[in-house]
Predicted model as a PDB file, atoms N, CA, C, CB and O in Angstrom, pLDDT in the B-factor column:
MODEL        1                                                                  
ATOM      1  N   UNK A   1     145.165 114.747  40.112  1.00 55.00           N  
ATOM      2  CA  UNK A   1     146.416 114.098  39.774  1.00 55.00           C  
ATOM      3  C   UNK A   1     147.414 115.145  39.289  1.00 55.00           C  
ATOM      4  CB  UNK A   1     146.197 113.005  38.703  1.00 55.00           C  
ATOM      5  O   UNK A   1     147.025 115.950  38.442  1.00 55.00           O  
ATOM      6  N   UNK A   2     148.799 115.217  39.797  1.00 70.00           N  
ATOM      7  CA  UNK A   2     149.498 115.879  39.360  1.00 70.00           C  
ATOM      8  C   UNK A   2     150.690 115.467  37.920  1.00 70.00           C  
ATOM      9  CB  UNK A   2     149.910 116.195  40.517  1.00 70.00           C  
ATOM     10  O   UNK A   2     151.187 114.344  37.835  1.00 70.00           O  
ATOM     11  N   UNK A   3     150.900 116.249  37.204  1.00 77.00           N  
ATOM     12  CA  UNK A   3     151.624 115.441  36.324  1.00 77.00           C  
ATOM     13  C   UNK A   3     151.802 116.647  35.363  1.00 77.00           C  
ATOM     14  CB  UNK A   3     150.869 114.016  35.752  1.00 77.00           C  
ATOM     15  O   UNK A   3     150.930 117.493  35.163  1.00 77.00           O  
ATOM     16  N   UNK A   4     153.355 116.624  34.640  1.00 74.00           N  
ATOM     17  CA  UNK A   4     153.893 117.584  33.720  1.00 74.00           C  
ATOM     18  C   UNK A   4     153.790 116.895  32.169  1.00 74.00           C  
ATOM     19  CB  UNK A   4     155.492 117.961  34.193  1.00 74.00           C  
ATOM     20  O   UNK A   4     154.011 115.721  31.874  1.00 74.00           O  
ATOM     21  N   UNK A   5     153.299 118.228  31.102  1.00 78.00           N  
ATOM     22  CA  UNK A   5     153.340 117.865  30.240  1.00 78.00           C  
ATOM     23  C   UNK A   5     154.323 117.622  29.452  1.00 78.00           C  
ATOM     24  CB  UNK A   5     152.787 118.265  29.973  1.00 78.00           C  
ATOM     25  O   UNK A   5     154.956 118.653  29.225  1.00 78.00           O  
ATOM     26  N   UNK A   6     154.787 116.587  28.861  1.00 81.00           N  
ATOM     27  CA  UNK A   6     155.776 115.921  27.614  1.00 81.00           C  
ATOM     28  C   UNK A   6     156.553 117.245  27.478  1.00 81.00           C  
ATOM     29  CB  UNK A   6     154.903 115.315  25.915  1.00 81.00           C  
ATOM     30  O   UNK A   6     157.428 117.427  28.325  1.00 81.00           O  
ATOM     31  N   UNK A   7     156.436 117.851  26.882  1.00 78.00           N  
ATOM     32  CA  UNK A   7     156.631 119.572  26.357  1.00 78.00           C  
ATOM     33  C   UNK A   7     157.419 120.449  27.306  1.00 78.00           C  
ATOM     34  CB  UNK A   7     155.095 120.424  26.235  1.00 78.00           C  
ATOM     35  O   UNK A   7     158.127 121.325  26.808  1.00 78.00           O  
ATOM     36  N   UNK A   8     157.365 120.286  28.833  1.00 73.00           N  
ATOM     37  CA  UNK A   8     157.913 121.064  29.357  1.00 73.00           C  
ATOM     38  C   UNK A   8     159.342 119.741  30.037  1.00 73.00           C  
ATOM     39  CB  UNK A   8     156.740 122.002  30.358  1.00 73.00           C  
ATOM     40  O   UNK A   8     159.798 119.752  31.180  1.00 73.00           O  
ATOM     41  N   UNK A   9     159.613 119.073  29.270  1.00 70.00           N  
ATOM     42  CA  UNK A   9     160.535 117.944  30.179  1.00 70.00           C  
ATOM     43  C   UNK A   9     161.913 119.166  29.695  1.00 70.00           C  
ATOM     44  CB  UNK A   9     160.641 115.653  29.395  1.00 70.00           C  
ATOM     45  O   UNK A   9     162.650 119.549  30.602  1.00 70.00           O  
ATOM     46  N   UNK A  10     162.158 119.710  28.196  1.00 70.00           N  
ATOM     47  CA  UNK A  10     162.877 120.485  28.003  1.00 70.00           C  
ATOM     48  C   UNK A  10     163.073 122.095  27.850  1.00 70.00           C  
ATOM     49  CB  UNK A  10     163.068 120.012  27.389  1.00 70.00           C  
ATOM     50  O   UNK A  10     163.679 122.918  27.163  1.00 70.00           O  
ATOM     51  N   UNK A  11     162.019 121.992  29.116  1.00 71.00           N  
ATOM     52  CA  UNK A  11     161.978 123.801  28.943  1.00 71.00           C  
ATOM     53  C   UNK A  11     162.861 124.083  29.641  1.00 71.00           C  
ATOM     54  CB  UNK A  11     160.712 124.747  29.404  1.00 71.00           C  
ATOM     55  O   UNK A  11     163.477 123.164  30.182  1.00 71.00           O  
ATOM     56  N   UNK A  12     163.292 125.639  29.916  1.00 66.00           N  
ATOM     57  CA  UNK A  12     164.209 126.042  31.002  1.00 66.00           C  
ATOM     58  C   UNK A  12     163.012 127.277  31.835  1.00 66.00           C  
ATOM     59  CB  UNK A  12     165.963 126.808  30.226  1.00 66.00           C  
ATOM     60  O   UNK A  12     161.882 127.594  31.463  1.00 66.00           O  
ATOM     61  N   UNK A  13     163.763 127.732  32.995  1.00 63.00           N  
ATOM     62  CA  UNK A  13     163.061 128.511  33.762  1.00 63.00           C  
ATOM     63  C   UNK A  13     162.079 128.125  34.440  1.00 63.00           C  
ATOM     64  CB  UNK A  13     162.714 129.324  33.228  1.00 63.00           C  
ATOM     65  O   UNK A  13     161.155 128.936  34.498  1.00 63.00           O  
ATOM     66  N   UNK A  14     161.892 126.775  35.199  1.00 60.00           N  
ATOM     67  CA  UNK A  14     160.742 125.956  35.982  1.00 60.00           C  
ATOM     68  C   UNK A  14     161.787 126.576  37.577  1.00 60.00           C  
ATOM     69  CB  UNK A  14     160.568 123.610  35.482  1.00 60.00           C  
ATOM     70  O   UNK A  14     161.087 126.713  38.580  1.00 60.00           O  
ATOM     71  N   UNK A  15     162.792 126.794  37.691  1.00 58.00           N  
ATOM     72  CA  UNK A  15     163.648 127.290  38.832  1.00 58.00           C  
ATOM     73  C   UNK A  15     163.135 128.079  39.642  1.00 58.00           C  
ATOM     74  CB  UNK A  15     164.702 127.890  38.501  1.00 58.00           C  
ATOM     75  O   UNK A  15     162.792 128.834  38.732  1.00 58.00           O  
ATOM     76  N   UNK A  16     162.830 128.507  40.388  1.00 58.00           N  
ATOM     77  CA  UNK A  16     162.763 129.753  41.703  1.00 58.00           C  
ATOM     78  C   UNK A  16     164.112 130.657  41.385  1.00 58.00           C  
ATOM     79  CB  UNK A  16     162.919 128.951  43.637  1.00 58.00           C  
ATOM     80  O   UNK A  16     164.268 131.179  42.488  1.00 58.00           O  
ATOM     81  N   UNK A  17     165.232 131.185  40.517  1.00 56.00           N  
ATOM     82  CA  UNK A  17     166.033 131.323  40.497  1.00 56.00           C  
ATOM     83  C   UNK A  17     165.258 133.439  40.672  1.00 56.00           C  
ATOM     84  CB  UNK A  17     166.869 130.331  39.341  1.00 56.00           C  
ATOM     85  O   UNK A  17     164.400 134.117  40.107  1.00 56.00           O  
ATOM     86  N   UNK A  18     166.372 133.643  41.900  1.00 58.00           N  
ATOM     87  CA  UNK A  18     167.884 133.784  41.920  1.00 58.00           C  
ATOM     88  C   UNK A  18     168.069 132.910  43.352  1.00 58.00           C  
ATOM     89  CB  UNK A  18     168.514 135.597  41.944  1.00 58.00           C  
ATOM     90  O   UNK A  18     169.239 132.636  43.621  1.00 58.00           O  
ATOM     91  N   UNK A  19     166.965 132.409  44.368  1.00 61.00           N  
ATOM     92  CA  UNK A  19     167.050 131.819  44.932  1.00 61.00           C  
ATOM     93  C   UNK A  19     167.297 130.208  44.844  1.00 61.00           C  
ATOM     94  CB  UNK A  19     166.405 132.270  45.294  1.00 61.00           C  
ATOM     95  O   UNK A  19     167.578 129.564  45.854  1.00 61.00           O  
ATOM     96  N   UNK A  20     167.190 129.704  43.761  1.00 62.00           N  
ATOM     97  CA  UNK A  20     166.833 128.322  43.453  1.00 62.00           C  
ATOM     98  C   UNK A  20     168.349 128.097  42.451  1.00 62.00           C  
ATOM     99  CB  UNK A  20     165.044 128.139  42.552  1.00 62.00           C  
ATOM    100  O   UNK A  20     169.537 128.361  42.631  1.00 62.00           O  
ATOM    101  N   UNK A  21     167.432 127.379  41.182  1.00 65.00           N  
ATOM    102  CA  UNK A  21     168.188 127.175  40.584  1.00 65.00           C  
ATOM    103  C   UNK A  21     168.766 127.682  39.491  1.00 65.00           C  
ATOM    104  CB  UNK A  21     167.998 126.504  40.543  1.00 65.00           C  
ATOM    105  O   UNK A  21     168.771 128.897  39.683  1.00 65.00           O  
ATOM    106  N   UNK A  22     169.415 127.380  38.118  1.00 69.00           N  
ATOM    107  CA  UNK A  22     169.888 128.344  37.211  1.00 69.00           C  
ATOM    108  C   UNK A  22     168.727 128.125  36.357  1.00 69.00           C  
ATOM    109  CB  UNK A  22     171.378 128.162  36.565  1.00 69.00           C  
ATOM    110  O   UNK A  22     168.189 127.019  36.307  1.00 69.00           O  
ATOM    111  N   UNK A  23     168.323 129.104  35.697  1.00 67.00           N  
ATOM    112  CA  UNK A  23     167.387 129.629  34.632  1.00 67.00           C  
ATOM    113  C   UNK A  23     167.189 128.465  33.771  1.00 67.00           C  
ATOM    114  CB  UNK A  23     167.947 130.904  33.797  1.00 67.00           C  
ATOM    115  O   UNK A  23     166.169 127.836  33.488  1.00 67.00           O  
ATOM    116  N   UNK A  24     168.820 128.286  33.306  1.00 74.00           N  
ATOM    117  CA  UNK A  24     168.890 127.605  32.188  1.00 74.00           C  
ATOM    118  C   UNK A  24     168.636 125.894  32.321  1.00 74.00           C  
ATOM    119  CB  UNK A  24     170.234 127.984  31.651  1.00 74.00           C  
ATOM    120  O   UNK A  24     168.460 125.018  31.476  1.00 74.00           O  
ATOM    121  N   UNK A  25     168.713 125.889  33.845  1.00 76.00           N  
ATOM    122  CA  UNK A  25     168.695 124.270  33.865  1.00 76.00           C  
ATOM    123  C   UNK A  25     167.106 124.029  33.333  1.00 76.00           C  
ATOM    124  CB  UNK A  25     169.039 123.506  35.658  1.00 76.00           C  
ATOM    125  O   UNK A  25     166.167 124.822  33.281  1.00 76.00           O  
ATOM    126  N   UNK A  26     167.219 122.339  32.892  1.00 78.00           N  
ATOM    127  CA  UNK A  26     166.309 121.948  32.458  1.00 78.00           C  
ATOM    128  C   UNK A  26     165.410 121.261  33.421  1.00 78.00           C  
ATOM    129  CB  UNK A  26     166.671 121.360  31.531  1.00 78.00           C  
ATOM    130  O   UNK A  26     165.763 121.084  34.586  1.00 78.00           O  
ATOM    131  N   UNK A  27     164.292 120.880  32.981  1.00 77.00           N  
ATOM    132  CA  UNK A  27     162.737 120.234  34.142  1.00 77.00           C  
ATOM    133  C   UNK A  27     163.430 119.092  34.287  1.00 77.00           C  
ATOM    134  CB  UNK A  27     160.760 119.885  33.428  1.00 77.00           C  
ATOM    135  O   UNK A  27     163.681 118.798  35.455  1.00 77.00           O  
ATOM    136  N   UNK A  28     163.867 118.260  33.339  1.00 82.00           N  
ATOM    137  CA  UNK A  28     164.213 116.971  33.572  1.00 82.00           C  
ATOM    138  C   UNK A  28     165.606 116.952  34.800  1.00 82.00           C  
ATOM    139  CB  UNK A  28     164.576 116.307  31.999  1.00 82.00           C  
ATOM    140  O   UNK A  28     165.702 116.149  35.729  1.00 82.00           O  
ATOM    141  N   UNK A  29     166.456 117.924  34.513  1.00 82.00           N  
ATOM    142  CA  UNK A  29     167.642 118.061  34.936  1.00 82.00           C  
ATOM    143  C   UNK A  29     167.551 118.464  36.590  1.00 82.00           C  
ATOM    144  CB  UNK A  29     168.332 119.086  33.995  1.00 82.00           C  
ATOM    145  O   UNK A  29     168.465 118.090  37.325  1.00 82.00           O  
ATOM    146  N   UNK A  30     166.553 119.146  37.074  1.00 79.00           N  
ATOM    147  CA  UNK A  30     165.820 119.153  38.094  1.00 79.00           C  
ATOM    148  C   UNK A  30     165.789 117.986  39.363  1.00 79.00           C  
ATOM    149  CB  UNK A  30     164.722 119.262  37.489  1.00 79.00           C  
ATOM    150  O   UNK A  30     166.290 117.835  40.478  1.00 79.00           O  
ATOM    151  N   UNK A  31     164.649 117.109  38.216  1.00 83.00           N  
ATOM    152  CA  UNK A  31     164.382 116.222  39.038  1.00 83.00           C  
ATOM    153  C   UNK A  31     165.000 114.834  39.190  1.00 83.00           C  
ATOM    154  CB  UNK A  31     163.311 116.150  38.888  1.00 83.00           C  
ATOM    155  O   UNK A  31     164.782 114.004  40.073  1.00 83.00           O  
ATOM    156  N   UNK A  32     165.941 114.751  37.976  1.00 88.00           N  
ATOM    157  CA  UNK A  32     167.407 114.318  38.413  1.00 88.00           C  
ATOM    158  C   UNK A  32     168.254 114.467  39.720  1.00 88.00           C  
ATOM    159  CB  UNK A  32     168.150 114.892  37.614  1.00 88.00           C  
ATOM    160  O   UNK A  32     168.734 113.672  40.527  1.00 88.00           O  
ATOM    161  N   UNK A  33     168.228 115.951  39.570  1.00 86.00           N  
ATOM    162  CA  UNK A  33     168.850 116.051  40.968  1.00 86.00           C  
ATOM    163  C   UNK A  33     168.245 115.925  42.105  1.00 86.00           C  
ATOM    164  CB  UNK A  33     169.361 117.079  41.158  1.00 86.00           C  
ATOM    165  O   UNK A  33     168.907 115.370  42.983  1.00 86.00           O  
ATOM    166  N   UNK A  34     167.154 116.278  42.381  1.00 86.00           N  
ATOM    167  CA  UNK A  34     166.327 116.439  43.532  1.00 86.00           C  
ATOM    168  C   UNK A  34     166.255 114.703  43.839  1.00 86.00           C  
ATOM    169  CB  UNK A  34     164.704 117.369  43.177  1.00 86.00           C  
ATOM    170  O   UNK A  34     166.259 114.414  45.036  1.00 86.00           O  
ATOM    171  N   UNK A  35     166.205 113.809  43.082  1.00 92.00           N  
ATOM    172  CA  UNK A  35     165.903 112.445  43.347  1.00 92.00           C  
ATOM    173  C   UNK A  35     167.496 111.909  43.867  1.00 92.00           C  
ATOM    174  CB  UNK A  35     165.201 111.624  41.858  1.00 92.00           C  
ATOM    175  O   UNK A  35     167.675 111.208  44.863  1.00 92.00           O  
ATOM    176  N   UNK A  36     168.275 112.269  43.210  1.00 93.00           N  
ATOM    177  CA  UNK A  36     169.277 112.134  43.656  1.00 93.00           C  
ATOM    178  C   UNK A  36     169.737 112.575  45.199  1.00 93.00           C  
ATOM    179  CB  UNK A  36     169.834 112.600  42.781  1.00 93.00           C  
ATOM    180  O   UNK A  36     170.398 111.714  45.780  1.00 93.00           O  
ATOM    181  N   UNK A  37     169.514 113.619  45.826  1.00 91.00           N  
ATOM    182  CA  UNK A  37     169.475 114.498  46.571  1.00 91.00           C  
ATOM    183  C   UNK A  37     168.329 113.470  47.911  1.00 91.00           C  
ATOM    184  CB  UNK A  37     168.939 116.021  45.659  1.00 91.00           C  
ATOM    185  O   UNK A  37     168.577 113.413  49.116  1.00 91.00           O  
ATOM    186  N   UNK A  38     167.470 112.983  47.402  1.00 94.00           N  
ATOM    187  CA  UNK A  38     166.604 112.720  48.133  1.00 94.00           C  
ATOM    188  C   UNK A  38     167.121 111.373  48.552  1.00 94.00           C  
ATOM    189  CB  UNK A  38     165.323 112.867  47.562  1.00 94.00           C  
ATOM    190  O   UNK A  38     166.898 111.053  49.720  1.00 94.00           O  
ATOM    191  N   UNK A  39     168.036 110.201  47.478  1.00 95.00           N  
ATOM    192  CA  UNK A  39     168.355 109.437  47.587  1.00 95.00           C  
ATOM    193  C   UNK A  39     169.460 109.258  48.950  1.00 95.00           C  
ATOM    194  CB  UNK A  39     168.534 109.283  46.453  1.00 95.00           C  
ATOM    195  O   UNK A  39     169.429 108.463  49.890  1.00 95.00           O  
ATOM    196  N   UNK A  40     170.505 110.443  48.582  1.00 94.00           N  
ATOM    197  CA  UNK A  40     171.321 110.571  49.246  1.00 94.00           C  
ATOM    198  C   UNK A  40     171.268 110.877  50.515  1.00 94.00           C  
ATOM    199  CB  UNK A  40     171.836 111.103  48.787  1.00 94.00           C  
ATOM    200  O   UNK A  40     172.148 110.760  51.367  1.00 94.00           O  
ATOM    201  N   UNK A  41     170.105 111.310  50.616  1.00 94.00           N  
ATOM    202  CA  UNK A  41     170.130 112.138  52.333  1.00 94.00           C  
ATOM    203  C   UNK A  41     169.277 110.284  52.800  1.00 94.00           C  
ATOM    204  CB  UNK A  41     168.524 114.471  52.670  1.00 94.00           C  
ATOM    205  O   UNK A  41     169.651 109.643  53.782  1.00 94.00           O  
ATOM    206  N   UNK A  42     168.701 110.030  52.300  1.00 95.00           N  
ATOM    207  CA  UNK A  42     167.575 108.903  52.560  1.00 95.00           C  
ATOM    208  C   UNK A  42     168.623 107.902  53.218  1.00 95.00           C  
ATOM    209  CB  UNK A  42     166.648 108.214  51.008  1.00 95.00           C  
ATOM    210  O   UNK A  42     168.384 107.257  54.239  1.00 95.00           O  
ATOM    211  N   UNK A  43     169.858 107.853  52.474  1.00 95.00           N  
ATOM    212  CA  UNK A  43     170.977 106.980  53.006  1.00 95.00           C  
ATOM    213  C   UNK A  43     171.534 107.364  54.002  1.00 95.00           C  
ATOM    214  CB  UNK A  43     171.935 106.754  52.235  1.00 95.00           C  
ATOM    215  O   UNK A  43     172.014 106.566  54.807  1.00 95.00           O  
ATOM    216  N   UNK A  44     171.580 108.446  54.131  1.00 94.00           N  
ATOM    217  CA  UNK A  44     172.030 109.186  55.065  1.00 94.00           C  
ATOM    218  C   UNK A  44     171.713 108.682  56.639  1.00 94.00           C  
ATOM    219  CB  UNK A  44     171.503 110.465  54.741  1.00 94.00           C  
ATOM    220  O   UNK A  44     172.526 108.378  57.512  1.00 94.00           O  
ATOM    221  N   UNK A  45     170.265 108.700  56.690  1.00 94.00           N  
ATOM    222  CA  UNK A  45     169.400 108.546  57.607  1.00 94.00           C  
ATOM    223  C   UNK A  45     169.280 107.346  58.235  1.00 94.00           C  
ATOM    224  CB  UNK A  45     168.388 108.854  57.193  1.00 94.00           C  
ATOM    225  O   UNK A  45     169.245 107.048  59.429  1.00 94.00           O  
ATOM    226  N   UNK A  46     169.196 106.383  56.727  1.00 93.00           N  
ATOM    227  CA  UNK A  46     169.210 104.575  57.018  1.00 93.00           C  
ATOM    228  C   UNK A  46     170.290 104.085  58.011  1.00 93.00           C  
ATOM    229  CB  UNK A  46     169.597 103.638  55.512  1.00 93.00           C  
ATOM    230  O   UNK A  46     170.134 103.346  58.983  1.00 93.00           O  
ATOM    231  N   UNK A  47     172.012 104.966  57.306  1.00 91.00           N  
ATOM    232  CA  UNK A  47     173.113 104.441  58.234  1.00 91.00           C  
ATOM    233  C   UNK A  47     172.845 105.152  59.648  1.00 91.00           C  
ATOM    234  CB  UNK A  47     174.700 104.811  57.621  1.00 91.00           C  
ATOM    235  O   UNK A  47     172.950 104.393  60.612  1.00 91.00           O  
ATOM    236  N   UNK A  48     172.591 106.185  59.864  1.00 90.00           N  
ATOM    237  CA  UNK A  48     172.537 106.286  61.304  1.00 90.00           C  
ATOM    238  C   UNK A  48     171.169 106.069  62.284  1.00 90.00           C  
ATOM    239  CB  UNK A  48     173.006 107.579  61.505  1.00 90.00           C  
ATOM    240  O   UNK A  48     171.123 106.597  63.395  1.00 90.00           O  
ATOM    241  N   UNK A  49     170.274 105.396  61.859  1.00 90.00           N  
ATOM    242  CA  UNK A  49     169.088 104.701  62.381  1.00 90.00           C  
ATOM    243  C   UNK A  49     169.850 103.826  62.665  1.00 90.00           C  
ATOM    244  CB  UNK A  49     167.851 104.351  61.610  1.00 90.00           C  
ATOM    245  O   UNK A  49     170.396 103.865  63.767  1.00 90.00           O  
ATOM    246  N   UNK A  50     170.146 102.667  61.668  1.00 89.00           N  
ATOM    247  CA  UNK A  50     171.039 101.580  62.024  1.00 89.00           C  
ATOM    248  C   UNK A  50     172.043 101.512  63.129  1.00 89.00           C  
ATOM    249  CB  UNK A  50     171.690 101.366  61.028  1.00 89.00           C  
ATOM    250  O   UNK A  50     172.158 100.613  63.962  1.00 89.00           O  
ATOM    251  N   UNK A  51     172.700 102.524  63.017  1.00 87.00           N  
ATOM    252  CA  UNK A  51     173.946 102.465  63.812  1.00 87.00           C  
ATOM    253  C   UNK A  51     173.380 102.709  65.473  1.00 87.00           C  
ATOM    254  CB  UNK A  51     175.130 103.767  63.208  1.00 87.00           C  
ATOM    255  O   UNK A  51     173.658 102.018  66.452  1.00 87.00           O  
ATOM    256  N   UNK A  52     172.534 103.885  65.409  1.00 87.00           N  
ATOM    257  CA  UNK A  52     171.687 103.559  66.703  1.00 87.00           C  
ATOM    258  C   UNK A  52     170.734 102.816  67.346  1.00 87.00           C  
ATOM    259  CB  UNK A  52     171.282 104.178  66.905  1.00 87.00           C  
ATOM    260  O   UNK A  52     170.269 103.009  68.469  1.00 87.00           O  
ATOM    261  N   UNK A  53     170.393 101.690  66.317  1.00 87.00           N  
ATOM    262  CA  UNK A  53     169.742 100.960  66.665  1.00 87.00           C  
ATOM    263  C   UNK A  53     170.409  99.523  67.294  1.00 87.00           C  
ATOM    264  CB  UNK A  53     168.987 100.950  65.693  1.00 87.00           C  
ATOM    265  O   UNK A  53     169.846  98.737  68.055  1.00 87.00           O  
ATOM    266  N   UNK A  54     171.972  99.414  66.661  1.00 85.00           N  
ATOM    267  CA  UNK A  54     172.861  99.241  67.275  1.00 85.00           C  
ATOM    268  C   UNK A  54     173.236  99.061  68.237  1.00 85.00           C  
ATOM    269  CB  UNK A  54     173.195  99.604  67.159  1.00 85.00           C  
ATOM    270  O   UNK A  54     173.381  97.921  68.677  1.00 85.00           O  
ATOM    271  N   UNK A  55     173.608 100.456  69.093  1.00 82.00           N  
ATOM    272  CA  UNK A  55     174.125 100.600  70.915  1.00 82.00           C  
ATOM    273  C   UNK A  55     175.396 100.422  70.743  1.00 82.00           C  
ATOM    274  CB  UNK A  55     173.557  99.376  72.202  1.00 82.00           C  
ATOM    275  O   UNK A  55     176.086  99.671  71.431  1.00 82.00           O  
ATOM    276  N   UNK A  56     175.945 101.381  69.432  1.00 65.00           N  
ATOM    277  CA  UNK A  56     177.488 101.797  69.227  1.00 65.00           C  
ATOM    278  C   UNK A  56     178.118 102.682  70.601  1.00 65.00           C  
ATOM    279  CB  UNK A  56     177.585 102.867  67.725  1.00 65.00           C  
ATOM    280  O   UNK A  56     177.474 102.987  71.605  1.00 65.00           O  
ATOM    281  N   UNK A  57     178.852 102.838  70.459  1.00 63.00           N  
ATOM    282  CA  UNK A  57     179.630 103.618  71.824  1.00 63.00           C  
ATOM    283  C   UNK A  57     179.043 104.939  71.347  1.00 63.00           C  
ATOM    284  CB  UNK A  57     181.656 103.597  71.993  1.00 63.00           C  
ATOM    285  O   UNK A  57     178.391 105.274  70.359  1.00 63.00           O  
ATOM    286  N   UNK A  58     179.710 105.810  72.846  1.00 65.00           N  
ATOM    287  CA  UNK A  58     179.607 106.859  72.566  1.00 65.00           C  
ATOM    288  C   UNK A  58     180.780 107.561  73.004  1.00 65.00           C  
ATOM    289  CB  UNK A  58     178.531 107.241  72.929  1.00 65.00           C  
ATOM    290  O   UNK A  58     181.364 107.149  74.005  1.00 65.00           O  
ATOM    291  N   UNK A  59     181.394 109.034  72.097  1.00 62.00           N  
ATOM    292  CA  UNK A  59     182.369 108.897  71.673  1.00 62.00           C  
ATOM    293  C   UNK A  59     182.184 110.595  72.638  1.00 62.00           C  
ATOM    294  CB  UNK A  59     182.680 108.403  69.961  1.00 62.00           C  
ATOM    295  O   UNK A  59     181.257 111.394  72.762  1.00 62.00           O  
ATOM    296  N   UNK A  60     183.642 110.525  73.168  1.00 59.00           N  
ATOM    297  CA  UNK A  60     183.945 111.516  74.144  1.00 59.00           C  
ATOM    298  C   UNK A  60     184.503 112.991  74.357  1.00 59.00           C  
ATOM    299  CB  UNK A  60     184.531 111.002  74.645  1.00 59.00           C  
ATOM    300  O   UNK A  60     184.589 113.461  75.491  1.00 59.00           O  
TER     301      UNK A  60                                                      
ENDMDL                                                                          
END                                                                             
């Protein structure tokens, strides 16, 4: 089972940084975004499944 301890929800430096993220951001602040991020693209995907599932035009 995977799972973070209580203790590190406010650490900093869980980042890949200089590739990733900033040092200073926090664990929680992370996966805030990443869920967010995941949310957003997820919608992303829903509207244009839909729309092709559709048989919208196609545009020239």
């Amino acid at each position: 089972m995977l799972g973070v301890p209580e203790s590190d929800y406010d650490r900093t430096g869980l980042s890949s940084y200089p590739y990733g993220s900033d040092t200073d951001e926090t664990f929680t602040s992370i996966v805030w975004w990443q869920n967010h991020e995941i949310l957003h693209h997820g919608a992303e995907i829903a509207l244009l499944r839909d729309l092709f599932a559709r048989g919208g035009t196609r545009i020239r």
